[in-house]
Residue frames as a rotation matrix with the C-alpha (Angstrom) as fourth column:
UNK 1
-0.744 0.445 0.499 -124.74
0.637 0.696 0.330 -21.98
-0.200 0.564 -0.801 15.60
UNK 2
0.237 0.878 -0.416 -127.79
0.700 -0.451 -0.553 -19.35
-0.674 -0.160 -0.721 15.99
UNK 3
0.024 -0.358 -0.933 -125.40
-0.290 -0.896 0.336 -16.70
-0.957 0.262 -0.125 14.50
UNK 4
-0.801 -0.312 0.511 -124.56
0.109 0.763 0.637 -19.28
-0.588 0.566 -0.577 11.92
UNK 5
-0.389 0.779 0.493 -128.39
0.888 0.458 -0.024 -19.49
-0.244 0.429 -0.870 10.95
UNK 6
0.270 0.048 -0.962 -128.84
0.147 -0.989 -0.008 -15.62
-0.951 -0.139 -0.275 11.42
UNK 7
-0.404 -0.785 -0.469 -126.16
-0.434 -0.286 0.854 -15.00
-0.805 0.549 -0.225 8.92
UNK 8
-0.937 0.240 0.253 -127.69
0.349 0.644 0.681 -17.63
0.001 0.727 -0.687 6.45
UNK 9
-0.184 0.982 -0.047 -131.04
0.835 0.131 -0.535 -15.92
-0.519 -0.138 -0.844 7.02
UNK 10
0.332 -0.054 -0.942 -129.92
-0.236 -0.971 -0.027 -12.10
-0.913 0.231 -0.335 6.23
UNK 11
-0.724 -0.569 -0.388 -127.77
-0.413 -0.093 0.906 -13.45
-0.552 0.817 -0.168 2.76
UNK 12
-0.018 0.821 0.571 -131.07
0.719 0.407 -0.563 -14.91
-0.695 0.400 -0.598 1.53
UNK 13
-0.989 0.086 -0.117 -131.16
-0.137 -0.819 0.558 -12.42
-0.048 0.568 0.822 -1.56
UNK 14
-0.353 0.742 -0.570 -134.32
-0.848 0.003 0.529 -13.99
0.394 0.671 0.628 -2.97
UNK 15
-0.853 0.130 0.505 -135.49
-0.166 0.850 -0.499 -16.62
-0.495 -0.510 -0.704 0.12
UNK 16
-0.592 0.783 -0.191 -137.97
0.090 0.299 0.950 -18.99
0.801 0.545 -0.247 -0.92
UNK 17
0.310 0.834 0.456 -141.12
-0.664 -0.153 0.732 -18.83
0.680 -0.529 0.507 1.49
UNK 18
0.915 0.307 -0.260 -140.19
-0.022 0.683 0.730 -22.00
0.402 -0.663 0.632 3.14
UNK 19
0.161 -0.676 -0.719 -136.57
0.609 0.641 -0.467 -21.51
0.776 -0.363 0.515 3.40
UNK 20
-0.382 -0.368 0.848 -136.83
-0.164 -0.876 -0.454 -18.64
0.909 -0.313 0.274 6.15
UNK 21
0.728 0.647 0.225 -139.59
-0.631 0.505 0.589 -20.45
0.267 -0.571 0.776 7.85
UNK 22
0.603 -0.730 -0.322 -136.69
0.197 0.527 -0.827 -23.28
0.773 0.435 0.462 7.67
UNK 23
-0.481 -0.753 0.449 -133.98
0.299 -0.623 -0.723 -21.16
0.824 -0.214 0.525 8.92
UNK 24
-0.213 0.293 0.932 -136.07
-0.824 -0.567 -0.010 -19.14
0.525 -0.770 0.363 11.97
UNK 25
0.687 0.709 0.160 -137.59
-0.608 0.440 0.661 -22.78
0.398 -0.552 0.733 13.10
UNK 26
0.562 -0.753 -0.342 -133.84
0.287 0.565 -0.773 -24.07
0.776 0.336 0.534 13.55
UNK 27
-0.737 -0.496 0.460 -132.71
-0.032 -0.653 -0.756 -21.40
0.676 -0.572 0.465 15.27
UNK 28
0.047 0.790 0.612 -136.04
-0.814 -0.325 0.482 -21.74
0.580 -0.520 0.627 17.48
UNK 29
0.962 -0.110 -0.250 -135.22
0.233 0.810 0.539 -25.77
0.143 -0.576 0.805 18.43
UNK 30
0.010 -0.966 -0.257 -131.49
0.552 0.220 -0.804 -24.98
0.834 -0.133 0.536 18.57
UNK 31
-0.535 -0.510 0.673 -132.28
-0.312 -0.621 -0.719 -22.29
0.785 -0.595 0.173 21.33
UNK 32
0.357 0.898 0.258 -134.66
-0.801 0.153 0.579 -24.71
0.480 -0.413 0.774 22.98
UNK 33
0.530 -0.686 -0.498 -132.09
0.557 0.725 -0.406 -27.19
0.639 -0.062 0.766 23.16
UNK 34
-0.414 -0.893 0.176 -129.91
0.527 -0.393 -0.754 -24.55
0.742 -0.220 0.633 25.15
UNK 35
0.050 0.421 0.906 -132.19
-0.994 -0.063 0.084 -23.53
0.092 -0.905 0.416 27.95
UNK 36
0.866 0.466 0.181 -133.00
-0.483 0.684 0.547 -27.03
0.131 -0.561 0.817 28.41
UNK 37
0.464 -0.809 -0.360 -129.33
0.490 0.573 -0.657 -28.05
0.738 0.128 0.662 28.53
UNK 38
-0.333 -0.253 0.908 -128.78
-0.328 -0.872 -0.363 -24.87
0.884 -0.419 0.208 30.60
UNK 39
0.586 0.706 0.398 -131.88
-0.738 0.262 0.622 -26.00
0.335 -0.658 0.674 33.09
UNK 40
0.848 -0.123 -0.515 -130.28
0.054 0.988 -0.147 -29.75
0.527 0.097 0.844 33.03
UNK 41
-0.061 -0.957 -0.284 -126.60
0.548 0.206 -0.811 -28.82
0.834 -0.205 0.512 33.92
UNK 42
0.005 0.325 0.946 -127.86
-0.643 -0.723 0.252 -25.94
0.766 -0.609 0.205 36.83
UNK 43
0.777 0.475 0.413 -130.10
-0.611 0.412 0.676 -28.36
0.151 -0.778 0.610 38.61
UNK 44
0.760 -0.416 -0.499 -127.23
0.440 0.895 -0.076 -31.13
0.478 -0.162 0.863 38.58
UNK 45
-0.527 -0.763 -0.374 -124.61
0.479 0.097 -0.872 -28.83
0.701 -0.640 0.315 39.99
UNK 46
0.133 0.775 0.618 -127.27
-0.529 -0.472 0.705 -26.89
0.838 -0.420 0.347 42.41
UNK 47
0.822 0.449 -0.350 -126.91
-0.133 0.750 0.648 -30.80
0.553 -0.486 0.676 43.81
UNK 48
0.233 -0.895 -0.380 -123.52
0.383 0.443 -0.811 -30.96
0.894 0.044 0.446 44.08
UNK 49
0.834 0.197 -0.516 -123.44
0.535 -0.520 0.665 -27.87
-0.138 -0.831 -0.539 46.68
UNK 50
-0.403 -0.814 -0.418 -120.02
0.695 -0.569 0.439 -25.94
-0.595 -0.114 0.796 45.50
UNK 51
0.605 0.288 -0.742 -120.29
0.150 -0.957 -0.249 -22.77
-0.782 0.040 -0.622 45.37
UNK 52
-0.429 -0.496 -0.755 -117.27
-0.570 -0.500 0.652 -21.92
-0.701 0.710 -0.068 42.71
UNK 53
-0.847 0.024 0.532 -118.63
0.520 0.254 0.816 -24.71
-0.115 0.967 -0.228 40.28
UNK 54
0.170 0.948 0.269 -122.32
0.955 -0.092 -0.281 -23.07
-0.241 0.305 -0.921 40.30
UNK 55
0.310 -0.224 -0.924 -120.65
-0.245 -0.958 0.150 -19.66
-0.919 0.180 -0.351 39.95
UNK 56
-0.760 -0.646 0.063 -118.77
-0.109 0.222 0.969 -20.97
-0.640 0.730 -0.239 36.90
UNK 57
-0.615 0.615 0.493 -121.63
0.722 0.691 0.040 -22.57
-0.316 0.380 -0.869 35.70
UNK 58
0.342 0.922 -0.180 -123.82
0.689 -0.377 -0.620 -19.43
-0.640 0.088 -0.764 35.76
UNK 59
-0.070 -0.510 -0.857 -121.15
-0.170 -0.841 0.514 -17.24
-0.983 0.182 -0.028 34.56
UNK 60
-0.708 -0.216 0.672 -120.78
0.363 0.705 0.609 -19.61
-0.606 0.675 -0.421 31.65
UNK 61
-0.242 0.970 0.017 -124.64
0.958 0.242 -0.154 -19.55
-0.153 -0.021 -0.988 30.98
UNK 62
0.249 -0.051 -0.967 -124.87
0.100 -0.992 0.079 -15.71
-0.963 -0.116 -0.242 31.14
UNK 63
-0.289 -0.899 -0.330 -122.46
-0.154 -0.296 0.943 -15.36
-0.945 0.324 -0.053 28.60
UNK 64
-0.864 0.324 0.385 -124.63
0.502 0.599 0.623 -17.74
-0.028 0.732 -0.681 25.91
């Protein structure tokens, strides 16, 4: 999705003022949304105690 908005930000030949503003504040809640989904799914396995899911989990996370 970020890339998604990226991409749609660079092909702007001739952006209007607001649609970049648009486009950058999207990509600003869409990666807020993903830490705090990130944060959310951690702390719940953290609880669980297994070790391979919280490895998975971080690997996962990393990767994004």
């Amino acid at each position: 999705m970020r890339d998604e908005l990226l991409r749609q930000l660079r092909e702007q030949t001739y952006p209007d003022e607001w649609m970049a503003q648009l486009i950058e504040y999207r990509i600003l809640n869409y990666s807020t949304a993903l830490k705090l989904y990130d944060e959310h799914v951690t702390a719940e396995v953290n609880r669980t105690g297994d070790e391979e899911l919280k490895a998975r989990v971080a690997a996962e996370f990393s990767e994004l």
